[in-house]
Backbone as ProteinMPNN parsed JSONL, in Angstrom:
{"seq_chain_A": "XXXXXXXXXXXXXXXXXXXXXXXXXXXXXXXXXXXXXXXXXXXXXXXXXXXXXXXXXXXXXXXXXXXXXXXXXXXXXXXXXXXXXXXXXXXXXXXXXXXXXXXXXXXXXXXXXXXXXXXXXXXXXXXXXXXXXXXXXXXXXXXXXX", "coords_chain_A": {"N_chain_A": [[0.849, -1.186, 0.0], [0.492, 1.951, -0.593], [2.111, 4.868, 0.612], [1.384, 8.333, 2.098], [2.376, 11.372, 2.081], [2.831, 14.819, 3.379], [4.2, 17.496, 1.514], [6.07, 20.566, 1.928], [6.506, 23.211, -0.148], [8.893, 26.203, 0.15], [9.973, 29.456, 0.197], [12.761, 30.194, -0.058], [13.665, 29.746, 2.77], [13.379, 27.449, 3.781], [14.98, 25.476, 4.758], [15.582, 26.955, 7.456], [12.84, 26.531, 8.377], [12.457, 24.105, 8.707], [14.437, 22.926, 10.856], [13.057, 24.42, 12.686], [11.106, 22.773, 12.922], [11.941, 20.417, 13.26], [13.074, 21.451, 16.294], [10.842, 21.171, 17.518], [9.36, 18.951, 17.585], [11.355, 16.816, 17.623], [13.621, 14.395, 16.585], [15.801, 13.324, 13.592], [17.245, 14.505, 10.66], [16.411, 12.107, 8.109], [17.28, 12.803, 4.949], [19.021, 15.971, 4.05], [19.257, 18.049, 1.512], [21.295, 20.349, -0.847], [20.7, 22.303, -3.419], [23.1, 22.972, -5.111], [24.434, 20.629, -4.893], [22.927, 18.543, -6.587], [23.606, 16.486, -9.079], [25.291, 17.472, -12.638], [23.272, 18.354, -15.348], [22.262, 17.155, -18.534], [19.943, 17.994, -19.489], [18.206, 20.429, -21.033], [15.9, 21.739, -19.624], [17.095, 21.575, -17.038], [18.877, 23.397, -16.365], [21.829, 24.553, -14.301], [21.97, 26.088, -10.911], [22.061, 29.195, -9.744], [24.826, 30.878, -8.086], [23.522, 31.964, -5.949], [20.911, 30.177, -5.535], [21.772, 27.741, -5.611], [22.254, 27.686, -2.632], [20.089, 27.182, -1.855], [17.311, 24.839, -0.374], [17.059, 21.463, -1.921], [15.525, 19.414, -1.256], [14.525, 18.239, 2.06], [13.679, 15.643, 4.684], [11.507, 14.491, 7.608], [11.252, 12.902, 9.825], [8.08, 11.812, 11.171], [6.263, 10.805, 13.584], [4.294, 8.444, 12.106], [4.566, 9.577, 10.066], [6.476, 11.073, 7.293], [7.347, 14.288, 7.399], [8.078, 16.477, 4.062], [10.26, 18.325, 2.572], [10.786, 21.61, 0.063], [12.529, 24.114, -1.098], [11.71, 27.019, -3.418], [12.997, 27.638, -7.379], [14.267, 29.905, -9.288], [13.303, 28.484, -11.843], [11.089, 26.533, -10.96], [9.587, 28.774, -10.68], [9.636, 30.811, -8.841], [8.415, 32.499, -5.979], [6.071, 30.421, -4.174], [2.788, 30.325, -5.747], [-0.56, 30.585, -3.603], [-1.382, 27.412, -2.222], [0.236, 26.156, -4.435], [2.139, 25.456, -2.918], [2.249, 23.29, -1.675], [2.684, 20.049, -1.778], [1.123, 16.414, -2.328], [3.029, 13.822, -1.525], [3.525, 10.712, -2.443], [4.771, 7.17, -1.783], [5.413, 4.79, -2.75], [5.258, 1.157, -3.19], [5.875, -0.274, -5.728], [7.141, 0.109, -8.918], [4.865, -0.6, -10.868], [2.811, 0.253, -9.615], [3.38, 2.938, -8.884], [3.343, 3.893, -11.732], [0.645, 2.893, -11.924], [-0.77, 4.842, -10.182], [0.086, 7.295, -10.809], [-0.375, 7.635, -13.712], [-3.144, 7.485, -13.203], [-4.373, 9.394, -11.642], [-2.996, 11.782, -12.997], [-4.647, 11.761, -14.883], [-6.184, 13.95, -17.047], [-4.735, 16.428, -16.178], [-2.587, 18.286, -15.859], [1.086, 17.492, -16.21], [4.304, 17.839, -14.716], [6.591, 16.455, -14.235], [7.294, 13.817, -16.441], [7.047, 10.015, -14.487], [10.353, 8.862, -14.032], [13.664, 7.883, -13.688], [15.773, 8.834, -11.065], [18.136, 10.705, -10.281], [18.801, 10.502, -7.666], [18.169, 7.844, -7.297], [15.417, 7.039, -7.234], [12.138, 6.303, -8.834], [10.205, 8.321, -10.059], [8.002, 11.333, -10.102], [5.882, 13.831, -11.243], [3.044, 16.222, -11.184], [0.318, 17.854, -11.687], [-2.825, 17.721, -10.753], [-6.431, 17.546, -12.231], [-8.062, 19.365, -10.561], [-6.295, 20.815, -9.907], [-4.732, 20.303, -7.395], [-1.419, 19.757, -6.103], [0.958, 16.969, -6.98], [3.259, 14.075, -6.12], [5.015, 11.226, -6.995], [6.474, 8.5, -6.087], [8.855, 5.845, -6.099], [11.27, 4.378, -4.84], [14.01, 2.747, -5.702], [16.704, 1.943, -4.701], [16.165, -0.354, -2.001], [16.049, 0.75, 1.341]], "CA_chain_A": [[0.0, 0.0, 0.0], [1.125, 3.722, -0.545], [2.114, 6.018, 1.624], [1.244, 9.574, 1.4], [2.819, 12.33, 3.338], [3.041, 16.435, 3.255], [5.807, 18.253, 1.25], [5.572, 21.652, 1.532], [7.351, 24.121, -1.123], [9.232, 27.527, 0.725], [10.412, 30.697, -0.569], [14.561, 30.465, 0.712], [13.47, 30.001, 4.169], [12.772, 25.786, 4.436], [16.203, 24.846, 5.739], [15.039, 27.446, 8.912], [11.279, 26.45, 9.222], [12.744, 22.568, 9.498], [15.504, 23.171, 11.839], [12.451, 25.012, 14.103], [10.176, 21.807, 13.362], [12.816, 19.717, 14.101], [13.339, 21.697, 17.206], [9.58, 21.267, 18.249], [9.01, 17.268, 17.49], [12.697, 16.418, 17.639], [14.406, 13.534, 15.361], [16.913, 13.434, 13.012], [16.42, 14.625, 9.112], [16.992, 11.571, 7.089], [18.05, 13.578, 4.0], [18.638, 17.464, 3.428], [20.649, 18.423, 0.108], [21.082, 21.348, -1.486], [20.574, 21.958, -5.213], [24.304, 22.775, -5.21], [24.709, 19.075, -4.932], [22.748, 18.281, -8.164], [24.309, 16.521, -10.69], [25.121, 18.092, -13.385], [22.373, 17.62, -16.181], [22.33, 17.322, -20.157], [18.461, 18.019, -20.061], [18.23, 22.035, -21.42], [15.281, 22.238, -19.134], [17.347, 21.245, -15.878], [20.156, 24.316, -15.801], [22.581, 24.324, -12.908], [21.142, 27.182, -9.797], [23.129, 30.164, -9.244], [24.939, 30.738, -6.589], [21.753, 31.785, -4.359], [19.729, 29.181, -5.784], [22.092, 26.366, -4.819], [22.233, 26.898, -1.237], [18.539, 26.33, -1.552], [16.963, 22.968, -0.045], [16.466, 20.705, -2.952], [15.29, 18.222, -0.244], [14.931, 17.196, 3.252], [12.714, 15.114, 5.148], [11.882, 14.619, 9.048], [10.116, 11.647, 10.553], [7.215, 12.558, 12.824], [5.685, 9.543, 13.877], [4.36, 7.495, 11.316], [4.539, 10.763, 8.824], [7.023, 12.313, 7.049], [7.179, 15.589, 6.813], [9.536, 16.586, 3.703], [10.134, 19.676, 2.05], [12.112, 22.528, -0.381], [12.535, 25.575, -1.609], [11.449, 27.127, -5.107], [13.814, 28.309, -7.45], [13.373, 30.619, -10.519], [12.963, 27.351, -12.677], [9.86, 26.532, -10.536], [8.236, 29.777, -10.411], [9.961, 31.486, -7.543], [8.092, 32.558, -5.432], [4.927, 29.439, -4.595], [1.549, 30.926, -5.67], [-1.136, 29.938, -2.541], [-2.067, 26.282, -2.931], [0.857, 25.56, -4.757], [3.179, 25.634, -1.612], [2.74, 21.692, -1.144], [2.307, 18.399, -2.835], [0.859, 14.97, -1.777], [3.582, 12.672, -1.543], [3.236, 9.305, -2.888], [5.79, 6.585, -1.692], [5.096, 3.476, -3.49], [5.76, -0.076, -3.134], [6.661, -0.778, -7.252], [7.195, 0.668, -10.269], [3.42, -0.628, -11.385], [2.157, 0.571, -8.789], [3.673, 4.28, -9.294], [2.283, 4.276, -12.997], [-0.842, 3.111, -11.82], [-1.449, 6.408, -9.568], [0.574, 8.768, -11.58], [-1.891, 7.709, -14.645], [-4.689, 7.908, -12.988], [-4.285, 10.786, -10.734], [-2.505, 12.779, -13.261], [-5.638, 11.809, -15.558], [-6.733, 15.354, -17.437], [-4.267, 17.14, -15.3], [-0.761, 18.793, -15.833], [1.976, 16.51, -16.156], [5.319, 18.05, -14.539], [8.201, 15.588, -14.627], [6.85, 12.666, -16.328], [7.788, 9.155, -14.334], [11.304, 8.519, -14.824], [14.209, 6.797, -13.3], [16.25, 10.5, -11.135], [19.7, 10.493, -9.836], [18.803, 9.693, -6.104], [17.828, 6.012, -7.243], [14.156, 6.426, -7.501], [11.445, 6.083, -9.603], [9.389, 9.448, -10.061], [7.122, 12.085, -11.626], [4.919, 15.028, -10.976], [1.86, 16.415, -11.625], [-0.842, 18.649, -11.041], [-4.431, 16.799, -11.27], [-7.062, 18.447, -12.891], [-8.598, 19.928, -9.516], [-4.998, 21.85, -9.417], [-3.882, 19.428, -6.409], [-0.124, 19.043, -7.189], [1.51, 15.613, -6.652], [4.473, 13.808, -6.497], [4.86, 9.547, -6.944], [7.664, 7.957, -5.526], [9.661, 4.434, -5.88], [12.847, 3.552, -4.17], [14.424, 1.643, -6.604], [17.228, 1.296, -3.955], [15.621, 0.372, -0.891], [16.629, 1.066, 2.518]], "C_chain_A": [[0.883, 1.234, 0.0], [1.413, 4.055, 0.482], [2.229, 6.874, 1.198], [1.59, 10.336, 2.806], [2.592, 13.672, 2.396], [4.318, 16.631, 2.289], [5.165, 19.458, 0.639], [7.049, 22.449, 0.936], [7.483, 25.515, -0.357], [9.76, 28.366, -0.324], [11.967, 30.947, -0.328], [14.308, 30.187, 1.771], [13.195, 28.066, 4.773], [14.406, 25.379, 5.26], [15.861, 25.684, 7.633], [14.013, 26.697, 9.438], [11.921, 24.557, 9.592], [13.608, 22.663, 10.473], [14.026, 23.387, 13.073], [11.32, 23.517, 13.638], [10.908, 20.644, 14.177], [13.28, 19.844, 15.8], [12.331, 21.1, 18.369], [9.304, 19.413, 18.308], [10.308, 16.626, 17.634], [13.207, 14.948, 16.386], [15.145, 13.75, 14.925], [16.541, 13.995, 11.336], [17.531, 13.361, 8.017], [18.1, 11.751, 5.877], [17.928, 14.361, 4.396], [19.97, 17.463, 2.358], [20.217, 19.533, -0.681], [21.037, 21.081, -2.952], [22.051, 22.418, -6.081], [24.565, 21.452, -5.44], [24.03, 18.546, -5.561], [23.762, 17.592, -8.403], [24.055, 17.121, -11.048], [24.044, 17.537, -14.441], [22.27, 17.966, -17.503], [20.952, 18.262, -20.325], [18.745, 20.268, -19.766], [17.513, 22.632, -20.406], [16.115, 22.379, -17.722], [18.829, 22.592, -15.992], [20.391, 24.182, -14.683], [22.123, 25.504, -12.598], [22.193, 27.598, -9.739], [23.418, 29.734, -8.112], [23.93, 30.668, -5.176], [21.161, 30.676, -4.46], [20.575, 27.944, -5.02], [22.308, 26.035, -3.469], [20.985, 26.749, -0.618], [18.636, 25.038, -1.201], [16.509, 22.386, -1.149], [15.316, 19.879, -2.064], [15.19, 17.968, 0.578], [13.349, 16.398, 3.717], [12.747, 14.638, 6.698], [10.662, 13.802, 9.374], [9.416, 11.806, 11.552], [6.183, 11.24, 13.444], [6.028, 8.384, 12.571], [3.945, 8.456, 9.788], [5.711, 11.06, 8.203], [7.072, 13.173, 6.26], [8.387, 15.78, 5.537], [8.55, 18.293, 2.905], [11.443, 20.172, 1.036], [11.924, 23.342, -0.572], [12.463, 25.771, -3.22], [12.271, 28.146, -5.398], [13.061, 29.005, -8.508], [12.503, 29.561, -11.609], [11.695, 27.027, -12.361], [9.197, 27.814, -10.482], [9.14, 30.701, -9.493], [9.066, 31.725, -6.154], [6.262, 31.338, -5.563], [3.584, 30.593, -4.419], [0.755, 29.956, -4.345], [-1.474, 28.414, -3.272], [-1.094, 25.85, -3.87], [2.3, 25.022, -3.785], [3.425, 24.209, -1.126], [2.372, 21.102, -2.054], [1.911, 17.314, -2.015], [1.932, 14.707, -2.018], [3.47, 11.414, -1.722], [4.341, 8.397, -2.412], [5.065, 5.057, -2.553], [5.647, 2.501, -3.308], [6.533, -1.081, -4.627], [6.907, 0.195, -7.732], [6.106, 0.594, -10.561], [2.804, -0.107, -10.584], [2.074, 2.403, -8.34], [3.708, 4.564, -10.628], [0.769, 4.165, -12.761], [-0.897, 4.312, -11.23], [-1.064, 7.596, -10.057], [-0.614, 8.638, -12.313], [-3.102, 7.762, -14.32], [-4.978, 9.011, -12.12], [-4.2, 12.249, -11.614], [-4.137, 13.31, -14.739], [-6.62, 13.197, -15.747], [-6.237, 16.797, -16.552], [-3.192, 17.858, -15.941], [0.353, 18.092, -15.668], [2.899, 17.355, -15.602], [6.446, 18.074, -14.702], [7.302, 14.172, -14.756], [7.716, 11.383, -15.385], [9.028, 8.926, -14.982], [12.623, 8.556, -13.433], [15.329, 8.617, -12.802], [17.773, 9.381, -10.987], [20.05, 9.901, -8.235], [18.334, 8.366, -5.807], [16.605, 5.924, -6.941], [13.656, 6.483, -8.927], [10.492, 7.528, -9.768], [9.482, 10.481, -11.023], [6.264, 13.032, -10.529], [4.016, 15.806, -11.607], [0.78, 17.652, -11.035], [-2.546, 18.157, -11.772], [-5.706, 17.663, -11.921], [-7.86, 19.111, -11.846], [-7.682, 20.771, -9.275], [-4.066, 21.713, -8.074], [-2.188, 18.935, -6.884], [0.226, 17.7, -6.458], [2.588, 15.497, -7.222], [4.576, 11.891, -6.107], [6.214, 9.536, -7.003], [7.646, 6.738, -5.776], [11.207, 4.557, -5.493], [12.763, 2.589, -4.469], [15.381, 1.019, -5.778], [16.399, 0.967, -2.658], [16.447, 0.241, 0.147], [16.429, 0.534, 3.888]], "O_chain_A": [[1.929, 1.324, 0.643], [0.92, 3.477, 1.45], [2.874, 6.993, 0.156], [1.304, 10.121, 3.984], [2.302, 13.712, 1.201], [5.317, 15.919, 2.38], [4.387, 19.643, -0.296], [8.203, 22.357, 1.354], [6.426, 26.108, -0.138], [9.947, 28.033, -1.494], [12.32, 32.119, -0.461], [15.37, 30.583, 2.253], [12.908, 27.664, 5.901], [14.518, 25.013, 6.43], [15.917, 25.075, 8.701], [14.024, 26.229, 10.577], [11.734, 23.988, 10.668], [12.981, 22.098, 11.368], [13.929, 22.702, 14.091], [10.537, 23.414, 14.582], [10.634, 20.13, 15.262], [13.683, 18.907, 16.49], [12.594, 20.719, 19.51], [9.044, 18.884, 19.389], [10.084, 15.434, 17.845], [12.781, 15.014, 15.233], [15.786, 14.593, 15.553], [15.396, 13.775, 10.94], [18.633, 13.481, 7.48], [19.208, 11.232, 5.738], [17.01, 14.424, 5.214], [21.129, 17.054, 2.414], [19.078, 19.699, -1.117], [21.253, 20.027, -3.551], [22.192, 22.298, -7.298], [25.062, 21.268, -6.552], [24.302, 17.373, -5.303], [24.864, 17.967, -8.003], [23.063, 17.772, -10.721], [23.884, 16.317, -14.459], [22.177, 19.174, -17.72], [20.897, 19.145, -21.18], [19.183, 20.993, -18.872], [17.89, 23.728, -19.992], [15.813, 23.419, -17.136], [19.855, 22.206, -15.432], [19.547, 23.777, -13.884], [21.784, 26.234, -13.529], [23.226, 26.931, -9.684], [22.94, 28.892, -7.353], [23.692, 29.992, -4.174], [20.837, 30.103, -3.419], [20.139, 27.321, -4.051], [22.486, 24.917, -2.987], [20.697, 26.394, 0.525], [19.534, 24.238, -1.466], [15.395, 22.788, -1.486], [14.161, 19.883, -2.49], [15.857, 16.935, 0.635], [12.244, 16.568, 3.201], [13.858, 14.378, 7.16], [9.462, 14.026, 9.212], [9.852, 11.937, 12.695], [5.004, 11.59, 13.505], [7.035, 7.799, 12.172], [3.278, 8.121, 8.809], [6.281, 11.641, 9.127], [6.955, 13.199, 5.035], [9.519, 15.362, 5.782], [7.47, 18.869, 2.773], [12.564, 19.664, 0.987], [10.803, 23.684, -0.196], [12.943, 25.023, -4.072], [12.534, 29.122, -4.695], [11.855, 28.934, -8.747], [11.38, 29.772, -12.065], [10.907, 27.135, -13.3], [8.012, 27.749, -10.157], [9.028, 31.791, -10.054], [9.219, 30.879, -5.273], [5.502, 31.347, -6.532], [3.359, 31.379, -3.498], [1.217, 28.858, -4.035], [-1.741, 28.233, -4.46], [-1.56, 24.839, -4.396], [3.228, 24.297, -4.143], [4.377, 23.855, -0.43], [1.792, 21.522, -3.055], [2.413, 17.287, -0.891], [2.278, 15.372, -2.994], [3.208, 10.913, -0.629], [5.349, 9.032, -2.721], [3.861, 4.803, -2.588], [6.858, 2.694, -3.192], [7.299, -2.045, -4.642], [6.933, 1.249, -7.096], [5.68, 1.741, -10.701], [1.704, 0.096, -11.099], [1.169, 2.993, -7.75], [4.179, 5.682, -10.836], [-0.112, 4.927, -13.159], [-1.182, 5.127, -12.107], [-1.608, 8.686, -9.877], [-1.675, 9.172, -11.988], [-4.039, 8.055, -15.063], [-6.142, 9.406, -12.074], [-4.778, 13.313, -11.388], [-4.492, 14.378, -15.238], [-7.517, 13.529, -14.972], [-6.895, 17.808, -16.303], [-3.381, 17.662, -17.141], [0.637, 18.159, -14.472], [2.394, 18.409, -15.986], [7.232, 18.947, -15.072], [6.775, 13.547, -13.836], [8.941, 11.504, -15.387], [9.076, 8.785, -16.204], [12.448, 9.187, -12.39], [15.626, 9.43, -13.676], [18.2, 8.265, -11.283], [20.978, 9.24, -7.769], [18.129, 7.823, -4.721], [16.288, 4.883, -6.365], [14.345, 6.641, -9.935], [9.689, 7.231, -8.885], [10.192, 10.716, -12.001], [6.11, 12.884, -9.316], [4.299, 16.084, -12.772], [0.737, 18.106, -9.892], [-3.087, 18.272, -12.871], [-5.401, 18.856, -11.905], [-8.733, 19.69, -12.493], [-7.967, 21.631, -8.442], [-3.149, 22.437, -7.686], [-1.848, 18.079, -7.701], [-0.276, 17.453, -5.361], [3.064, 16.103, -8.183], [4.21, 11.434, -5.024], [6.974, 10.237, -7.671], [6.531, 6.217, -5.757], [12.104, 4.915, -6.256], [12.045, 1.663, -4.093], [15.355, -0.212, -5.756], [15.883, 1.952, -2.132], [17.529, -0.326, 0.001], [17.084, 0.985, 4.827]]}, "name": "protein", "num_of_chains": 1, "seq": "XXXXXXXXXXXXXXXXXXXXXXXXXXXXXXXXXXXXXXXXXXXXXXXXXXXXXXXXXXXXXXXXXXXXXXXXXXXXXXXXXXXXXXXXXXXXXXXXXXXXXXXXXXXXXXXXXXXXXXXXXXXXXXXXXXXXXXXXXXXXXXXXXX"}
């Protein structure tokens, strides 16, 4: 079965607001990585982040029970600053590969495609979307798992 968590999109400011969630629920943050630490990428659309941009959060995530919270920051490439309601995404974690086409395709069904499914650099499986209600999403596989 899925799992679906929060990930909310900041303006420069997510490496702070987790540090102070982290402060408040305590744990450890699995990941955080900046978008400095990218690979580099062939794809025209994917340019490397200025200097400011890369000590943006590409990434982190912080285990709150049986949740986690993850999050990043938007760069110019995304928009910059998140319009309301675009500030988070469902999270999808998935148990396959079939199983993260089935809900992309049918979720993303008459929606906004993003980043179609496709195989990143951190060894999953994923894609993004915005559904035709304007709900954005994001489907996950860990191809490695952990």
């Amino acid at each position: 079965m899925a799992q679906v968590n929060p990930y909310l999109i900041f303006n420069g400011n997510c490496e702070a607001a987790f540090l102070f969630y982290q402060s408040v629920f305590g744990g450890e943050f699995p990941f955080i990585g900046k978008f400095k630490d990218m690979p580099p990428s062939d794809d025209p659309n994917c340019p490397p982040p200025s200097a400011e941009e890369g000590e943006r959060i590409m990434h982190v995530s912080l285990i709150i029970g049986n949740t986690v919270l993850m999050g990043s920051d938007s760069t110019s490439q995304s928009g910059d600053v998140p319009a309301f309601g675009g500030n988070f995404s469902v999270s999808i974690n998935t148990e396959s590969t079939a199983e993260a086409d089935k809900l992309f395709n049918g979720l993303s069904a008459g929606g906004n495609v993003i980043m179609p499914m496709e195989k990143t650099f951190w060894g999953a499986y994923f894609g993004m979307f915005a559904d035709k209600f304007g709900v954005h999403w994001m489907v996950n596989f860990d191809e490695v798992q952990k």
